[in-house]
N, C-alpha and C positions, 0 to 999 in steps of 0.2 A: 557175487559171482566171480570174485578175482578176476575183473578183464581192466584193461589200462582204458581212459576216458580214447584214446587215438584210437583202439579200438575198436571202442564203442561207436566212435565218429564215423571211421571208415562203416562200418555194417549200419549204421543208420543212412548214412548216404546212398548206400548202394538200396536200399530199402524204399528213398526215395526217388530214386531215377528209374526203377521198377511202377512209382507210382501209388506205392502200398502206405508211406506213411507221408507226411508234412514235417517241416520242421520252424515253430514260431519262437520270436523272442520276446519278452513280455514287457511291456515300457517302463514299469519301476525299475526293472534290473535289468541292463542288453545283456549282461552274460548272463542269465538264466534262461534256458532254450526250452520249450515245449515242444514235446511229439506226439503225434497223435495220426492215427489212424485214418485214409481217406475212405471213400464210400467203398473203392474197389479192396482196402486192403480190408477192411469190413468182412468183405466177401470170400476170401482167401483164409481170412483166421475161422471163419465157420466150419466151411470147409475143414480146413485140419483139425476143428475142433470132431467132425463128426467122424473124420477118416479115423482119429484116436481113438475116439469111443469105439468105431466097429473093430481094431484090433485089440483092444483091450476084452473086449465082449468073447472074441474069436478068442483069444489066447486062454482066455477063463473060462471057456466052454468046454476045456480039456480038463479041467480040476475036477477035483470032488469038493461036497462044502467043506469036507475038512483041511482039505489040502489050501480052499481058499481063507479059511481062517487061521490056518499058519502062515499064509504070503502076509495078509493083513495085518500080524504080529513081527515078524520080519520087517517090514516096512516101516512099522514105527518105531523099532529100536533102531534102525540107521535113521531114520529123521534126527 
């Protein structure tokens, strides 16, 4: 994603004083940090998982199929 680890730090922190994720270190390695998800941030990422789907639905409900099988081709030449 090109972002510098500082950051990455900074937005994981602020992610967890929101409460949304943890941050653990693992005891073969202290500098190797784990983050992970708490129950409420669980609940937030569903959330925008279904918010995305209904405007992805809404926006593609303006296509024709063929118009959505050209996005679909479009998309995988920029991937």
């Amino acid at each position: 994603m090109r972002i510098t680890v500082g950051t990455l730090s900074a937005a994981i922190t602020k992610l967890i004083k929101k409460g949304y994720v943890e941050r653990k270190r693992t005891e073969e390695d202290r500098r190797v940090v784990l983050v992970s998800l708490t129950s409420k941030g669980e609940n937030i990422y569903r959330e925008h998982q279904v918010f995305h789907e209904e405007m992805i639905t809404s926006m593609l409900g303006n296509f024709s199929e063929e118009e959505e099988h050209i996005l679909a081709i479009a998309l995988k030449k920029i991937e």
